[in-house]
VMD Tcl script that builds the backbone (N, CA, C; Angstrom):
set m [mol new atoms 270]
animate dup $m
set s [atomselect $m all]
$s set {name element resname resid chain x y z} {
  {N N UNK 1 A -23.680 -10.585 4.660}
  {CA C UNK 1 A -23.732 -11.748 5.523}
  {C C UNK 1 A -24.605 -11.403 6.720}
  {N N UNK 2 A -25.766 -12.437 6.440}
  {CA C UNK 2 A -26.236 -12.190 8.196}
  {C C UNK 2 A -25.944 -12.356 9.634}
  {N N UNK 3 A -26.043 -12.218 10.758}
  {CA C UNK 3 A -25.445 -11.952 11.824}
  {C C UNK 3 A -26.423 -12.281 13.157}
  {N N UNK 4 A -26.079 -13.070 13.594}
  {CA C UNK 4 A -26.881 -13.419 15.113}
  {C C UNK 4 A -26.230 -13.612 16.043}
  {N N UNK 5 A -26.850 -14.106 17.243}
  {CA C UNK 5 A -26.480 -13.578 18.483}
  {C C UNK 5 A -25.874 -15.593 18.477}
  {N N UNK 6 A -25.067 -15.969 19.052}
  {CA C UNK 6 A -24.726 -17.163 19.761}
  {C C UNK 6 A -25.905 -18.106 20.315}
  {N N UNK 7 A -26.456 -17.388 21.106}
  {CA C UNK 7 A -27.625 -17.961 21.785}
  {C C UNK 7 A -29.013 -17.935 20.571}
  {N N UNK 8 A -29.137 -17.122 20.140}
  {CA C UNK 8 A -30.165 -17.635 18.649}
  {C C UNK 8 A -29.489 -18.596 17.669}
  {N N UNK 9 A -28.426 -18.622 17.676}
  {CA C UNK 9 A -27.965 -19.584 16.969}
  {C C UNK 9 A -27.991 -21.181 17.414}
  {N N UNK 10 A -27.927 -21.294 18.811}
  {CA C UNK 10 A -27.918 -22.320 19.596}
  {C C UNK 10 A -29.468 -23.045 19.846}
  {N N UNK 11 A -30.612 -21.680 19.932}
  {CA C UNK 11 A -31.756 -22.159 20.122}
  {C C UNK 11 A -32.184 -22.857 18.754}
  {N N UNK 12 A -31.802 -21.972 17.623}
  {CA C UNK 12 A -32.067 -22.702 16.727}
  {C C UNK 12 A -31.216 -23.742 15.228}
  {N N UNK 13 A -30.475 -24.060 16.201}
  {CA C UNK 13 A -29.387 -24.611 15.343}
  {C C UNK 13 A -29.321 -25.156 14.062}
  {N N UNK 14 A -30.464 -26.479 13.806}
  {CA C UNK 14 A -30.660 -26.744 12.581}
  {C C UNK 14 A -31.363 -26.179 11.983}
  {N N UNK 15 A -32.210 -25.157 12.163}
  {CA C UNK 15 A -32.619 -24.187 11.075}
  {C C UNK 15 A -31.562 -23.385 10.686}
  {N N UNK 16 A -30.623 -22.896 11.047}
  {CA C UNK 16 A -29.797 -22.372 11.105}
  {C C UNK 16 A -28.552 -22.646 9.956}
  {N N UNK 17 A -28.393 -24.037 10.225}
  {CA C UNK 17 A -27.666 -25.137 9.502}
  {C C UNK 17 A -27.922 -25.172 7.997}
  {N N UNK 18 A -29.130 -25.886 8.061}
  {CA C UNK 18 A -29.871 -26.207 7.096}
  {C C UNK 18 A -30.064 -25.078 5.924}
  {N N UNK 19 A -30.297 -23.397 6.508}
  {CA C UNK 19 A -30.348 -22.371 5.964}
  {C C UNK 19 A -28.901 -22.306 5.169}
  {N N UNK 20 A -27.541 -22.338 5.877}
  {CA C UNK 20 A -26.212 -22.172 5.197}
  {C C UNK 20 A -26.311 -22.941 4.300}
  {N N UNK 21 A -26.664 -24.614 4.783}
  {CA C UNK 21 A -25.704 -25.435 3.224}
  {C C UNK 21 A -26.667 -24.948 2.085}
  {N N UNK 22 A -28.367 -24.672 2.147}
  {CA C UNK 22 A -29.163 -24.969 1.389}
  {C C UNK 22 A -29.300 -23.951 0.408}
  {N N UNK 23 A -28.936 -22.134 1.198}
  {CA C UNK 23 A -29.179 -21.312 0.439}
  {C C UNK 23 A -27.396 -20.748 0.118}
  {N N UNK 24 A -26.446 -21.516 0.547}
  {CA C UNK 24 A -25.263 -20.650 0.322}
  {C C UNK 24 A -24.925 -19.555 0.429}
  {N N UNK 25 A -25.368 -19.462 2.159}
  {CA C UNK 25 A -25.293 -17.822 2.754}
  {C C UNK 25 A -24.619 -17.911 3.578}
  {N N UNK 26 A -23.244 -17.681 3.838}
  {CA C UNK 26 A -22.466 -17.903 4.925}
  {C C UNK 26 A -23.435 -16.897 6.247}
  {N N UNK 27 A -23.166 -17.529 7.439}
  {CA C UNK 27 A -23.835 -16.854 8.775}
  {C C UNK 27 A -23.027 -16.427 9.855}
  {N N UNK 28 A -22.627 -15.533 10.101}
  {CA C UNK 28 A -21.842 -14.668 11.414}
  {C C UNK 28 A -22.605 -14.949 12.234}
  {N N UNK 29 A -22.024 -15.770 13.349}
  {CA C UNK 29 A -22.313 -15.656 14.790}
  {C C UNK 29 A -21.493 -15.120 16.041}
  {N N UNK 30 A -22.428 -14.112 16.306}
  {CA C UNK 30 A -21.506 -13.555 17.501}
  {C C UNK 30 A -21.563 -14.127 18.483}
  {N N UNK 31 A -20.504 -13.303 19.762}
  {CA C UNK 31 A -20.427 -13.405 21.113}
  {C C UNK 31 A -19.816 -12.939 21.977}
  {N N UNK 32 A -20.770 -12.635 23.256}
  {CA C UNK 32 A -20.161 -11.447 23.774}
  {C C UNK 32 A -19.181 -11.805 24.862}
  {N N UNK 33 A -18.373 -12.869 25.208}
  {CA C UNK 33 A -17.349 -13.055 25.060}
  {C C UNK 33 A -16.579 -13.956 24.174}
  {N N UNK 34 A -15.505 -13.444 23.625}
  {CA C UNK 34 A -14.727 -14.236 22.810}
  {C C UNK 34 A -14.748 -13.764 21.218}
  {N N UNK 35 A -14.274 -14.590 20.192}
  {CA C UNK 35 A -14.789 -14.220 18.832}
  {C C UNK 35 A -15.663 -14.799 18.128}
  {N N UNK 36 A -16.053 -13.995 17.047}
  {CA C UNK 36 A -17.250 -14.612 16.627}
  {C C UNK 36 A -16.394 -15.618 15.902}
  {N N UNK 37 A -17.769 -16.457 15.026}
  {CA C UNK 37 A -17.265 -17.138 14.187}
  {C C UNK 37 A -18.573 -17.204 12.632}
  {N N UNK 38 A -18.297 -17.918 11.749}
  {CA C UNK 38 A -18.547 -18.251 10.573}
  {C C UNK 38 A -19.528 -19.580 10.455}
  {N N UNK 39 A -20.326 -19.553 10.124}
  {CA C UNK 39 A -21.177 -20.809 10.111}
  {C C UNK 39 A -21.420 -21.237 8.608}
  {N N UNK 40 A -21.315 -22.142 7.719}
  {CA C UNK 40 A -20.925 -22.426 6.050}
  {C C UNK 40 A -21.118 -23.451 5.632}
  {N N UNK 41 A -21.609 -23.759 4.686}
  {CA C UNK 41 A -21.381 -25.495 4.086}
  {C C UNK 41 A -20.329 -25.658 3.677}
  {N N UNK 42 A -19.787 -26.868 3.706}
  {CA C UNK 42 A -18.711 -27.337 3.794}
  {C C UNK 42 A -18.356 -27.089 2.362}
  {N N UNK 43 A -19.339 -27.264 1.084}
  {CA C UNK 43 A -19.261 -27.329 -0.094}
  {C C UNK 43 A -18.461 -25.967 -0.706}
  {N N UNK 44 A -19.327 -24.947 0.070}
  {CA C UNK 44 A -18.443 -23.346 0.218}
  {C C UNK 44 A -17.764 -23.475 0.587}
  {N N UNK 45 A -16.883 -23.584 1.484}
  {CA C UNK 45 A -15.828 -23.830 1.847}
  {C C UNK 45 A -14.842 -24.254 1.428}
  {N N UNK 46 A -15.176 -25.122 0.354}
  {CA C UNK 46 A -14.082 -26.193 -0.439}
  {C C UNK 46 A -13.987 -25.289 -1.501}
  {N N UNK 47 A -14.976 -24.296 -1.785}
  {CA C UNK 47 A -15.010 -23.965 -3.032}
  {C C UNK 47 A -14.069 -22.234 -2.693}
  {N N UNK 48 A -14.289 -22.039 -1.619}
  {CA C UNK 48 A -13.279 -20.960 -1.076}
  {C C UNK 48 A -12.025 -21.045 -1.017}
  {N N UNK 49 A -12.005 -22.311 -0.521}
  {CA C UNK 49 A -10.006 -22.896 -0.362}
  {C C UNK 49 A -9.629 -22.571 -1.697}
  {N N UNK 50 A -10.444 -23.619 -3.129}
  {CA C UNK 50 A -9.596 -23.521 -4.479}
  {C C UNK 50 A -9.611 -22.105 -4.789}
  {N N UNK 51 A -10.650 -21.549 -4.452}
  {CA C UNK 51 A -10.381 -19.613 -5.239}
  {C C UNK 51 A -9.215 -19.185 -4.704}
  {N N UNK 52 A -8.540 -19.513 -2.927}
  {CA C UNK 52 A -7.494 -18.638 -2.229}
  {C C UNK 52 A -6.285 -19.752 -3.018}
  {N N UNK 53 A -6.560 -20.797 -3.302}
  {CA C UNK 53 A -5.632 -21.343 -4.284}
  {C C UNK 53 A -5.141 -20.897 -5.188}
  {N N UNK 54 A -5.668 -20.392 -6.200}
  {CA C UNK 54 A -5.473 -19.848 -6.881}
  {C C UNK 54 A -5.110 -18.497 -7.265}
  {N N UNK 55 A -5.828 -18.007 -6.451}
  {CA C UNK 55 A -5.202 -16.606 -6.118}
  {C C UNK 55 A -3.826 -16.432 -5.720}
  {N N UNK 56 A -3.674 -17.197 -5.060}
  {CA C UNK 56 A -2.135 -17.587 -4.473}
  {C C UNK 56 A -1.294 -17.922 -5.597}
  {N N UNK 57 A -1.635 -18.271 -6.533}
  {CA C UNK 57 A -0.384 -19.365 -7.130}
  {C C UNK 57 A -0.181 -18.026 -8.649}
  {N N UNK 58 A 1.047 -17.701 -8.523}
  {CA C UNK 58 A 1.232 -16.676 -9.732}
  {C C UNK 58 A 1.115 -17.478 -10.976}
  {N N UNK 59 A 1.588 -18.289 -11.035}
  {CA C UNK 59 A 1.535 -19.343 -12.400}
  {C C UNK 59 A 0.352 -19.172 -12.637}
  {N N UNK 60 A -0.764 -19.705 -12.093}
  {CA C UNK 60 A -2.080 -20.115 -12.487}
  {C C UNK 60 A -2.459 -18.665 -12.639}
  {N N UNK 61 A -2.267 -17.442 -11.849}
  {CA C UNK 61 A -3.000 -16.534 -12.377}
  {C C UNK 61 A -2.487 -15.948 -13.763}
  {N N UNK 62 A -1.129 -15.624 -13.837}
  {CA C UNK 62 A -0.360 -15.676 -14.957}
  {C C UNK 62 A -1.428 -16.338 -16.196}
  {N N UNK 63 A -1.421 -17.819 -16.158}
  {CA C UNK 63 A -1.841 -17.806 -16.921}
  {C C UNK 63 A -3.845 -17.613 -17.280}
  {N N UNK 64 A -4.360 -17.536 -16.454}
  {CA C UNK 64 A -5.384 -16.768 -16.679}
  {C C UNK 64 A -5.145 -15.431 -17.141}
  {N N UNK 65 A -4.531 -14.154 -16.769}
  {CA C UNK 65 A -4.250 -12.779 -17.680}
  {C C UNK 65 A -4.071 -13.566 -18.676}
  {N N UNK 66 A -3.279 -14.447 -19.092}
  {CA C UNK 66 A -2.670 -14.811 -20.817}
  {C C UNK 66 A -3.993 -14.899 -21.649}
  {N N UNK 67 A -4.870 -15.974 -20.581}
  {CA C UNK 67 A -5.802 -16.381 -21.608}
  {C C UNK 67 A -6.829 -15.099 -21.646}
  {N N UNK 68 A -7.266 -14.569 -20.694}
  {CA C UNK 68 A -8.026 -13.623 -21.267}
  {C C UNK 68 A -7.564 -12.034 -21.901}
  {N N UNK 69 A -6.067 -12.168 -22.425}
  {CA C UNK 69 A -5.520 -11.251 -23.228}
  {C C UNK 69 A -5.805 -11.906 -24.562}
  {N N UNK 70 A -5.793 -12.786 -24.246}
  {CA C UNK 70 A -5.934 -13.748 -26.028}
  {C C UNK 70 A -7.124 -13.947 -26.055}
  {N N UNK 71 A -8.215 -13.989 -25.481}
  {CA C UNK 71 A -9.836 -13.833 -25.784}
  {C C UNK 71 A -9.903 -12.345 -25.741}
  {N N UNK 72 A -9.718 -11.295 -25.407}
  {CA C UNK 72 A -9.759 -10.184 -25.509}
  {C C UNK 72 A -9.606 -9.546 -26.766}
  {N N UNK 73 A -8.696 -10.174 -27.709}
  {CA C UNK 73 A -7.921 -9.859 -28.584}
  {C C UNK 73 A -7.910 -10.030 -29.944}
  {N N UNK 74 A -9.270 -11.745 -29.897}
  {CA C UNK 74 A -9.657 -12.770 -30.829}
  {C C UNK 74 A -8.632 -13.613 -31.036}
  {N N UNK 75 A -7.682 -13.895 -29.734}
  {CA C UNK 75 A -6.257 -14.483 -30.519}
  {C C UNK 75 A -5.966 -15.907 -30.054}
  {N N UNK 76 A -7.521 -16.414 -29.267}
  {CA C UNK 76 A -6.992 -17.416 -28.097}
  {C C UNK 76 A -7.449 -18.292 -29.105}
  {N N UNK 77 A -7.604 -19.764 -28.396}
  {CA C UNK 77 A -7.282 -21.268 -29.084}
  {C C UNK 77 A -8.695 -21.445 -29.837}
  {N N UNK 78 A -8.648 -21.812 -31.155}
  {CA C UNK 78 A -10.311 -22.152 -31.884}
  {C C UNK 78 A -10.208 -23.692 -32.269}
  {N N UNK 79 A -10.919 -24.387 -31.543}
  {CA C UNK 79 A -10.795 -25.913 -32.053}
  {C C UNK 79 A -11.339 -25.767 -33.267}
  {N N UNK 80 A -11.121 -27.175 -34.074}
  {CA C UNK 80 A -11.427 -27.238 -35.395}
  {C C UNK 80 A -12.600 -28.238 -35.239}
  {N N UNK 81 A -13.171 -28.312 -36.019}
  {CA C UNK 81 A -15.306 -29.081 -36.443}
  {C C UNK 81 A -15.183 -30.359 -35.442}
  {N N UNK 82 A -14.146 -31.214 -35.597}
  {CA C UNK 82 A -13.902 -32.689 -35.244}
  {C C UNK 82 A -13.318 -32.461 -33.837}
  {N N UNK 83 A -12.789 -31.586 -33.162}
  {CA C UNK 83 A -12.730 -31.383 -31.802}
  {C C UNK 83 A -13.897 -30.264 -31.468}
  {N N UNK 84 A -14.530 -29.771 -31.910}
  {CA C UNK 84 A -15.891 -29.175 -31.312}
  {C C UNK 84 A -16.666 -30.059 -31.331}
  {N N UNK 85 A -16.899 -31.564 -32.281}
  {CA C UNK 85 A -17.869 -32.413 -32.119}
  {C C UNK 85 A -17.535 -32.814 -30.724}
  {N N UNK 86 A -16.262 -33.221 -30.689}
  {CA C UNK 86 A -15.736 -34.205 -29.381}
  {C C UNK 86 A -15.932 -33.091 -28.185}
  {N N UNK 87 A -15.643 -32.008 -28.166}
  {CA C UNK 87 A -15.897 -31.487 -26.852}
  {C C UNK 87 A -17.752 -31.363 -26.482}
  {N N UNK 88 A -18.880 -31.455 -27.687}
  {CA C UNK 88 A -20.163 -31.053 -27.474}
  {C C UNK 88 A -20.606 -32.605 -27.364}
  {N N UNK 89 A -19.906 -33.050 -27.690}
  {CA C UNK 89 A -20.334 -34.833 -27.339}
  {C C UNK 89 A -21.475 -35.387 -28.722}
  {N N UNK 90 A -20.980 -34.375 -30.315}
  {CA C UNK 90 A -22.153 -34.647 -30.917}
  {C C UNK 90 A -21.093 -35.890 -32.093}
}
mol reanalyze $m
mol bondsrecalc $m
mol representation Tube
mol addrep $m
């Protein structure tokens, strides 16, 4: 993560901006008083919440180990011709 000063961040704000949402690089901004902070598109952000979501929730990870013990294994779910058409949309 890159890292600037408050005041470069301020001089150049919407370059700044524009750089987070566009290239999906979160930006540390410091300051020399107080704490820094995080500068992000919102889109990251949303997409950070569901990962700590999930991470959080034993069920859901639970069942992720399941499923990739059963792809690991050759043992997980194989649709049949007429639900592979319907899932490829052919």
């Amino acid at each position: 993560m890159n890292s600037i000063s408050v005041n470069q961040f301020r001089d150049n704000l919407k370059s700044y901006v524009e750089q987070a949402a566009h290239e999906h690089e979160p930006l540390k901004v410091t300051r020399r008083a107080g704490e820094d902070f995080v500068v992000m598109s919102a889109e990251d952000w949303e997409r950070e919440q569901e990962t700590l979501h999930v991470l959080q929730s034993s069920n859901l990870m639970q069942q992720i180990a399941e499923s990739m013990r059963t792809h690991n294994t050759n043992q997980g779910y194989e649709p049949n011709e007429e639900q592979m058409n319907e899932i490829t949309g052919i």
